[in-house]
N, C-alpha and C positions, 0 to 999 in steps of 0.2 A: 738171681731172682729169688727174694724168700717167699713165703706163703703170705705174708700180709701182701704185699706190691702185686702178686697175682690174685690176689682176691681181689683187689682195687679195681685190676684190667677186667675183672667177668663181672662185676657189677658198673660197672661204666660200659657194658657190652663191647668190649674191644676181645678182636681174635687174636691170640697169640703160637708162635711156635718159640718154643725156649729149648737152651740145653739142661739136661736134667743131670743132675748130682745121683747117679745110679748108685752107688755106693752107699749112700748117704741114706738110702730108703728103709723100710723096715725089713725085718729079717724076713719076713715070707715072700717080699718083692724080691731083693735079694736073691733068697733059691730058685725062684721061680726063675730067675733072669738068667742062671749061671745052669739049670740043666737046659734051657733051650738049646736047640739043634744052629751049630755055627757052620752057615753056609756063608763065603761071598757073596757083600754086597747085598746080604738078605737081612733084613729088620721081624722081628715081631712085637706084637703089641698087649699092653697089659690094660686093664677098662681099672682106672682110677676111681669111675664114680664121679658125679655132680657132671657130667660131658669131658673129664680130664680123662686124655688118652696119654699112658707111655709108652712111648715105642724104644726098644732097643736094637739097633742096627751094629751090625758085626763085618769088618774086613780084613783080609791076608795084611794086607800094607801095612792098615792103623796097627796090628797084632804086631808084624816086624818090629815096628818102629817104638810102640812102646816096650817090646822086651830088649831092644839096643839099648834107647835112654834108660832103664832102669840097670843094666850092667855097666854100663856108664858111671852112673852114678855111686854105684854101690863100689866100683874097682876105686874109686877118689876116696870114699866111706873108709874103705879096708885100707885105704894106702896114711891114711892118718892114722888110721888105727893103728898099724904097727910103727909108726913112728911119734905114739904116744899123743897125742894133740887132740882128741878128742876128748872134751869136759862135760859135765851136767849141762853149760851150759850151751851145748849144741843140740839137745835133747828140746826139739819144736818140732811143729808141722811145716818148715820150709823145706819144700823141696824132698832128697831122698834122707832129709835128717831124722823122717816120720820111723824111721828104718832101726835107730836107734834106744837104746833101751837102760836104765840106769840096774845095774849087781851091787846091792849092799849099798853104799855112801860115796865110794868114791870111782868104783868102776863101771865104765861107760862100753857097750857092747854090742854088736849087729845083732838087731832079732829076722835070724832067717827064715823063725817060722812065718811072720808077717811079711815080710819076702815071697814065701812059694802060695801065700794068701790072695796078693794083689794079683803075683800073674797070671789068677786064674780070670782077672781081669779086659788083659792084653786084647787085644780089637775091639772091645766091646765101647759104645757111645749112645748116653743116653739122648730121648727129647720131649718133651711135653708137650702137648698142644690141649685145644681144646675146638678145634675145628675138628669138621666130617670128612675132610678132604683125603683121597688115599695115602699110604704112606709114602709111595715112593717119590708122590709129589711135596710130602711132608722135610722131605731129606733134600729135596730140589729147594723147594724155598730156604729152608735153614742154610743150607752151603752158598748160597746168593745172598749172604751176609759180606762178602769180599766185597764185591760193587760199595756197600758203605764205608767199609773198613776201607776200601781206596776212596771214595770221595771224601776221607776226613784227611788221608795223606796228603790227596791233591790242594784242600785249603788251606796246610799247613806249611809245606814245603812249595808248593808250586806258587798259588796264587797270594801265600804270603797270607795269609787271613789272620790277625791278630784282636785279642779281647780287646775291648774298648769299654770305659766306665759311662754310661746313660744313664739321667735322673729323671727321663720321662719317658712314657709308653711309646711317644710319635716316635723320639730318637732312639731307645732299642728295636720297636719293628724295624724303622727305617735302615739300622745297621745288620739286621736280618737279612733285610730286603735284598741291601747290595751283597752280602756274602753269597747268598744263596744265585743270583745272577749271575755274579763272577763267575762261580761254579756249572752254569749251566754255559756261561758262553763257552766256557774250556773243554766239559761234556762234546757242544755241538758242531765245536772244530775239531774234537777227535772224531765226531760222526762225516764229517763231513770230507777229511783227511781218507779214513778206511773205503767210501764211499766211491770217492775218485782214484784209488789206489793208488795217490802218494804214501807211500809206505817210508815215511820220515815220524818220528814221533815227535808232539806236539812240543817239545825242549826244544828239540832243532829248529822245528818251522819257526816259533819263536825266534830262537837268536840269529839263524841267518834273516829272518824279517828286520830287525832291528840294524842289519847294516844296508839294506834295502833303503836309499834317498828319491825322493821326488821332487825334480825342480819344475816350480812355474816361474812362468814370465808374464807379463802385462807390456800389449803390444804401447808403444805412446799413443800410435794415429789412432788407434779407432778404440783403443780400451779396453782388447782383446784379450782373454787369458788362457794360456795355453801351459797343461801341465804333460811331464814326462817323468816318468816313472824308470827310475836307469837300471833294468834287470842284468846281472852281469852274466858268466856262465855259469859261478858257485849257486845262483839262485835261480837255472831252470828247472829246477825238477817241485818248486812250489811255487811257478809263473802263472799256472791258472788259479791262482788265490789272488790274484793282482786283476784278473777280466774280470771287469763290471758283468759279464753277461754269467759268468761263474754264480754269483751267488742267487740271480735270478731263477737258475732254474736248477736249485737244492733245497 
C-alpha cells in the first residue's frame, strides 16, 4: 500500500487496517519504534497525524523466527562466498542479497554491519489504520486476513474457479455471481459439517459423496416413483447429509 492508494481509501471514507513498512518510516519514527519497551505480545502506538495511527506490536516467536531466517540466509551468503560465486551481480534487494555490498570493482562482500542493524529489528511488526478502534482489536482484525487468504485457496484449488474473458457488465457480474456462491456453498457445508460434528473435511465428504448412487424406479401400475439412496458402510459417518430432515433444520 503506497501513500497515493491510502489517500484514495480516506477520501472515499473507507476504514482501513494495513501492514506498515516500519523500516521504511522516517528516522525519528524509526527511533522512536526501536527504544520502545519489548514486552510479549504488547503493541504501541505512534499518532501519525490526519486520524493515521501506527501501532508497532512486538513477539518472542516473530523475534525467533526472524533471527533463524536471517542466519539462514546469511550461512547460504558466506557459503558462496567462500566458494567464490558471488558477483556485482547479486548485489539487490532480494531477499538476504540486501546483506551484500560491492569493495573496489570487482569484490563482492557481507556487510555485517547492516546485519547487526536489521536485528535490532527481529519481532518487531508494523500497522496502520485509521480507525479509533483499540489496538488489540486492531491486531485481531489484521491476523483475520487468513479466512481471505484461505478463501482465495479454496476458489482456486478446490472449487476450481478459473478467469473467464466477458465483453459485458451483465456477463462479468454474472461470473461474480457464480464464483462468489460457489464459495459460499462450500463455506456453509464446512459450517454445517463442524456443526453436526462430522469431523471429515469438506475433500472427503465430497469424494465419498460422489460414489454415493441413487436408484429410482417408476412403478408401471400406478406411475409411482420410488427413490433409494444406497448408503454403504464407507458412507455412514456422512449419512445425515443424505436426511431430508438434516437440512431443514440447519
Amino acid at each position: 500500500m503506497n501513500n497515493s492508494n491510502i489517500a484514495d481509501l480516506e477520501a472515499n471514507g473507507y476504514k482501513y487496517i494495513i501492514g506498515a513498512k516500519i523500516k521504511n518510516e522516517s528516522g525519528e519514527v524509526r527511533e522512536w519504534i526501536l527504544q520502545q519497551p519489548r514486552n510479549d505480545c504488547k503493541m504501541v502506538e505512534y499518532d501519525k497525524g490526519g486520524g493515521r495511527r501506527l501501532l508497532a506490536g512486538y513477539t518472542d516467536d516473530r523475534a525467533r523466527k526472524d533471527a533463524y531466517n536471517r542466519e539462514k540466509g546469511i550461512r547460504r551468503l558466506e557459503k558462496a562466498y567462500r566458494r567464490g560465486r558471488l558477483t556485482k551481480d547479486n548485489i539487490n534487494r532480494r531477499g538476504y542479497n540486501k546483506f551484500l555490498r560491492m569493495e573496489g570493482d570487482i569484490s563482492v562482500t557481507i556487510d555485517y554491519e547492516k546485519l547487526e542493524s536489521d536485528a535490532r529489528w527481529d519481532g518487531l511488526k508494523g500497522y496502520l489504520t485509521n480507525t479509533d478502534i483499540p489496538t488489540s482489536q486492531v491486531y485481531d482484525a489484521y491476523h483475520n486476513l487468513w479466512h481471505v487468504e484461505r478463501a482465495f485457496r479454496i476458489s482456486k484449488s478446490k472449487i476450481e474457479i478459473r478467469p473467464m474473458f466477458h465483453f459485458t457488465r451483465k456477463r462479468i457480474e454474472a461470473h461474480v455471481c457464480i464464483c462468489f456462491v460457489a464459495l459460499k456453498v462450500y463455506k456453509e457445508l464446512e459450517r454445517l459439517l463442524k456443526e453436526s460434528n462430522i469431523n471429515i473435511s469438506i475433500d472427503k465428504v465430497l469424494a465419498l459423496a460422489q460414489t454415493i448412487v441413487t436408484i429410482q424406479m417408476i412403478l408401471p401400475q400406478n406411475k409411482q416413483i420410488i427413490r433409494k439412496t444406497m448408503l454403504m458402510k464407507r458412507h455412514q459417518r456422512i449419512a445425515p447429509l443424505f436426511d431430508e430432515k438434516f437440512w431443514g433444520t440447519h
